[in-house]
C-alpha positions as a Markdown table, in Angstrom:
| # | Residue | x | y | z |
|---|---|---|---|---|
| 1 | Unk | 0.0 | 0.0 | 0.0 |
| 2 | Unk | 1.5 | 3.2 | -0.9 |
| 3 | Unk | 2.2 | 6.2 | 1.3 |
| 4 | Unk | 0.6 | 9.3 | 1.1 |
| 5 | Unk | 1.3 | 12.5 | -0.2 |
| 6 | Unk | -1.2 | 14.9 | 1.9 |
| 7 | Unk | 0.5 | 15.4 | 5.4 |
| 8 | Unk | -0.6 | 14.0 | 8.5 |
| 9 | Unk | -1.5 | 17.2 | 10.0 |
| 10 | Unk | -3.4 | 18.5 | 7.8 |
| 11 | Unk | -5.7 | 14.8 | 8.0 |
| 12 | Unk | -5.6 | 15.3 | 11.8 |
| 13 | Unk | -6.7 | 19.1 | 11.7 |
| 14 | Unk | -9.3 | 18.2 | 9.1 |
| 15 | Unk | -10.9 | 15.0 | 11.2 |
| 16 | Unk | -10.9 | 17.6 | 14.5 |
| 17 | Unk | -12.9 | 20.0 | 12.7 |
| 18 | Unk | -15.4 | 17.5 | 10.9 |
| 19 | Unk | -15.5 | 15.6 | 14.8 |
| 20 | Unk | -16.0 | 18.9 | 16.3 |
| 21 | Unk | -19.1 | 20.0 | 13.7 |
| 22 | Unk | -20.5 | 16.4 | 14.1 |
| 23 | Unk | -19.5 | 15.8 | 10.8 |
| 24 | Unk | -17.1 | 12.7 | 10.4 |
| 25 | Unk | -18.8 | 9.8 | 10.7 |
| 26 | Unk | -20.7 | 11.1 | 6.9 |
| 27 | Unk | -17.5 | 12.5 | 6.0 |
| 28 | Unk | -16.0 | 8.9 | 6.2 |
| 29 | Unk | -19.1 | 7.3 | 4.4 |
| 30 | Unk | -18.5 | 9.9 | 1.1 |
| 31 | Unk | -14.8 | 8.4 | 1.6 |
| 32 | Unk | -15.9 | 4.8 | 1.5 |
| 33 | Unk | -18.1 | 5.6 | -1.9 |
| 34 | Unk | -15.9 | 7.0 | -3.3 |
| 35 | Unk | -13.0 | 5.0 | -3.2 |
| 36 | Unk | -15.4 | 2.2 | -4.3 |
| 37 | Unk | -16.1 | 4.2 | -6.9 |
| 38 | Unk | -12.2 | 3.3 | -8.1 |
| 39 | Unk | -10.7 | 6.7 | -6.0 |
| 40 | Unk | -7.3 | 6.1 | -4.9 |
| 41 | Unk | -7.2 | 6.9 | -0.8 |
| 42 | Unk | -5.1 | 10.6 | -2.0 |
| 43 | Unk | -7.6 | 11.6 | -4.5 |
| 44 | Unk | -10.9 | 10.3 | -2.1 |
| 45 | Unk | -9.5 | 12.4 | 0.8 |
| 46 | Unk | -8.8 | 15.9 | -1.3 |
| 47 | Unk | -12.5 | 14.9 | -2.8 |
| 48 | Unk | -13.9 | 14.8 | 0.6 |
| 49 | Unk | -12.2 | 17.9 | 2.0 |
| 50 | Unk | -14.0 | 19.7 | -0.7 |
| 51 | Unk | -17.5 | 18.4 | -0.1 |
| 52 | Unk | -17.1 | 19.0 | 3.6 |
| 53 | Unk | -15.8 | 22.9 | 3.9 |
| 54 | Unk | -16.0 | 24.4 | 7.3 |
| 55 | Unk | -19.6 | 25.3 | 8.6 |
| 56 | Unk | -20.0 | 29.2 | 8.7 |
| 57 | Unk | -21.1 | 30.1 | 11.9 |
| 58 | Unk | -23.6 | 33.2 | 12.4 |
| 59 | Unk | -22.3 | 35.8 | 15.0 |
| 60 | Unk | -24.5 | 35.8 | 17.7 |
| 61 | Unk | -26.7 | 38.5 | 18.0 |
| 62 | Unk | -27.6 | 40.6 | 21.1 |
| 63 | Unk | -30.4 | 38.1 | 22.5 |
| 64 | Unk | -28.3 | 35.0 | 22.0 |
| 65 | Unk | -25.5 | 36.7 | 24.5 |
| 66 | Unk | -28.5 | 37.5 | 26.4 |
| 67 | Unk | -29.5 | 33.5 | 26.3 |
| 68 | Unk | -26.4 | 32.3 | 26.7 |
| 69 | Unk | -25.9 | 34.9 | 29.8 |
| 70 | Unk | -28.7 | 33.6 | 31.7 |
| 71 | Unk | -28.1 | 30.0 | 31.2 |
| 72 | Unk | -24.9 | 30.4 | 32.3 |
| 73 | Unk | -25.9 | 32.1 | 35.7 |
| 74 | Unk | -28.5 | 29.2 | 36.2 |
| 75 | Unk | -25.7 | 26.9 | 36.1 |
| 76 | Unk | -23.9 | 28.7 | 38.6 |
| 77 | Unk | -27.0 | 28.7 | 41.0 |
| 78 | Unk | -27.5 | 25.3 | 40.6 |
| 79 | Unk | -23.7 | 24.5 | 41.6 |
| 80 | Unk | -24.3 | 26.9 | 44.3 |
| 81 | Unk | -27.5 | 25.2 | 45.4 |
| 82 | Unk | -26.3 | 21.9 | 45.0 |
| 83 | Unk | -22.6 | 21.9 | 46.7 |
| 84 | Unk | -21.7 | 19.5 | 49.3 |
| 85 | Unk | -25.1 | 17.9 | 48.7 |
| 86 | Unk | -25.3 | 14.0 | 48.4 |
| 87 | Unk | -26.9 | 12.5 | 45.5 |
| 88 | Unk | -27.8 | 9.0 | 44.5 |
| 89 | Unk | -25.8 | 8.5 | 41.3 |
| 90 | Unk | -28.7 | 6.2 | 40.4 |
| 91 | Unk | -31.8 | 8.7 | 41.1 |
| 92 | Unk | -29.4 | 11.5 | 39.0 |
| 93 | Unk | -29.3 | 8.7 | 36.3 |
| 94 | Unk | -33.1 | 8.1 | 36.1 |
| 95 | Unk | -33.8 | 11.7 | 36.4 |
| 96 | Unk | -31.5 | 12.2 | 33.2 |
| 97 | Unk | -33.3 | 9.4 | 31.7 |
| 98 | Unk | -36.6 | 10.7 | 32.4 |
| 99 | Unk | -35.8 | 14.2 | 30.8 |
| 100 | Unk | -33.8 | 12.7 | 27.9 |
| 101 | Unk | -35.4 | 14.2 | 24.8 |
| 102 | Unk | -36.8 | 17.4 | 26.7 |
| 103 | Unk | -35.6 | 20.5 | 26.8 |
| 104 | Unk | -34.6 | 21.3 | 30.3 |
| 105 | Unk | -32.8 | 24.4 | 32.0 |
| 106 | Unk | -30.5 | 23.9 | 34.8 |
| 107 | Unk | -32.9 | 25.6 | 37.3 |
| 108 | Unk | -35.1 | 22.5 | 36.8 |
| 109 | Unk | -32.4 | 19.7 | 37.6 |
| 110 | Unk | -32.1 | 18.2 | 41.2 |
| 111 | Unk | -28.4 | 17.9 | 41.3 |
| 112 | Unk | -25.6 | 19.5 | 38.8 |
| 113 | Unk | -24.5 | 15.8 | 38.7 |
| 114 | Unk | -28.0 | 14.9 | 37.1 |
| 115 | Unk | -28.0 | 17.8 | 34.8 |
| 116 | Unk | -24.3 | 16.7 | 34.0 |
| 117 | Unk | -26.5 | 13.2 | 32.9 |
| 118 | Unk | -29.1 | 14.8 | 30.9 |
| 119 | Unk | -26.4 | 16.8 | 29.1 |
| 120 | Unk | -24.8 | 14.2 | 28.0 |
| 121 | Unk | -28.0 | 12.6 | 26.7 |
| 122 | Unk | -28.6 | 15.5 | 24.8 |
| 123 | Unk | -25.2 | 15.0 | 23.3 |
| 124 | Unk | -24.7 | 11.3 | 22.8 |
| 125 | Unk | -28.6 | 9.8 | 23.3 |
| 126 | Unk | -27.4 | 6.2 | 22.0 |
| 127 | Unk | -24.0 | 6.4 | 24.1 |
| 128 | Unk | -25.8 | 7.3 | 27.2 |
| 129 | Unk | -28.4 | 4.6 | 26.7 |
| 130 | Unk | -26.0 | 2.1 | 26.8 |
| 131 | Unk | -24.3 | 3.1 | 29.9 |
| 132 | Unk | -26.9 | 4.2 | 31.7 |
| 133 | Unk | -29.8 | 2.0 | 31.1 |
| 134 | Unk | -27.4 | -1.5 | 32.5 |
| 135 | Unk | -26.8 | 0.1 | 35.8 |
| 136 | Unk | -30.0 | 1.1 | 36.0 |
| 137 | Unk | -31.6 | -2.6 | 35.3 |
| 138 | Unk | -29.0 | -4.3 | 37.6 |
| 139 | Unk | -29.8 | -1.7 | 40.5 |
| 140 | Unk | -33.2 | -2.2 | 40.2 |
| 141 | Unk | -32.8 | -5.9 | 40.2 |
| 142 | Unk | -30.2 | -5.9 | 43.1 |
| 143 | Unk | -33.2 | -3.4 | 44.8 |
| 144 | Unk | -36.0 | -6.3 | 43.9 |
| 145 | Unk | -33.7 | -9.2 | 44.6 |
| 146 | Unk | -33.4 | -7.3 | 48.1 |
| 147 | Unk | -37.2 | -7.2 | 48.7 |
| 148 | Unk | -37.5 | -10.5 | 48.4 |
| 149 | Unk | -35.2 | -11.6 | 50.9 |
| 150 | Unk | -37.1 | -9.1 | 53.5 |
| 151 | Unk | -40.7 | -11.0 | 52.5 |
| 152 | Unk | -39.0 | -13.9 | 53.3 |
| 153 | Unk | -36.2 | -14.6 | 54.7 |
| 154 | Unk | -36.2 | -18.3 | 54.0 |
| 155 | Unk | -34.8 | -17.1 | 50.7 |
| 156 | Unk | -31.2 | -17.1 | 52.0 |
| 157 | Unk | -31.4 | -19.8 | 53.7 |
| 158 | Unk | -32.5 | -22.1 | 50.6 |
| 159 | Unk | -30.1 | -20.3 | 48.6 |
| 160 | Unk | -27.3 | -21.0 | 51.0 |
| 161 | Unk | -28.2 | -25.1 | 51.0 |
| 162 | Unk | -28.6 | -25.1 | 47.4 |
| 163 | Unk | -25.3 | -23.6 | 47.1 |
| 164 | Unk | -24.0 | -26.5 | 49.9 |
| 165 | Unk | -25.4 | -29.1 | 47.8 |
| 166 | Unk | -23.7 | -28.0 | 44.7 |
| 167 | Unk | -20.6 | -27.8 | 46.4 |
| 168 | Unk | -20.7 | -31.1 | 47.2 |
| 169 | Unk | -21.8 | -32.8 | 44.3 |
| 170 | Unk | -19.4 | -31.1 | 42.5 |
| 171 | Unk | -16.6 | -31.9 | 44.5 |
């Protein structure tokens, strides 16, 4: 396979920028086309930086400083309103998940750690999901599993000769 000619730093400044705009994943797929379309890699990536130029971003305007202002001060208070105060990881995770999708200001969220969760379900919905939604289902099974042995605390005590009598048969 042959080495190529466009510098590495330029590739690496051009992936940043397409990662940053939330670009690179399509930015790869027009790659893949079109070097099964008979591209070499060279000519596919100067193609591709071509069809992906930077986005132009607008300059804000006075009532998005405004916006952006006040949301910042929110987020303040609620750090303010929320310091030294002890949160169940797993209640700031279904909170999250309960708001996932919503639009939510920081004034609303019980903890800055949950509002740290819904943001990043706002960024990454799939990604959060699959962190999130495990721990979830094994506390809450840990939490059931626990209920049960309070109704009946024979529970254990089966569990603990079933577990004998395994040992010994297998040994």
């Amino acid at each position: 396979m042959g080495r190529s000619d466009i510098p590495k730093q330029q590739k690496r400044e051009f992936m940043r920028r397409l990662v940053d705009e939330g670009r690179w994943e399509d930015a790869c797929r027009r790659r893949e086309d079109l070097r099964a379309g008979g591209m070499t890699a060279d000519d596919a990536w100067i193609q591709m930086e071509k069809e992906f130029p930077p986005v132009e971003m607008p300059e804000p305007t006075v009532e998005d400083t405004a916006e952006a202002e006040a949301y910042q001060a929110e987020v303040k208070e609620l750090i303010a309103r929320t310091e030294g105060m002890t949160t169940s990881i797993l209640d700031e995770m279904r909170w999250a998940l309960s708001k996932a999708g919503e639009n939510v200001r920081p004034s609303e969220a019980p903890s800055a750690g949950a509002f740290s969760m819904w943001l990043w379900s706002q960024c990454d919905l799939g990604h959060f999901m699959r962190h999130v939604i495990p721990k979830l289902l094994g506390r809450d099974e840990e939490q059931q599993r626990e209920k049960e042995l309070q109704r009946d605390p024979g529970i254990a005590e089966l569990e603990r000769l079933v577990a004998d009598l395994e040992e010994r048969e297998g040994a």
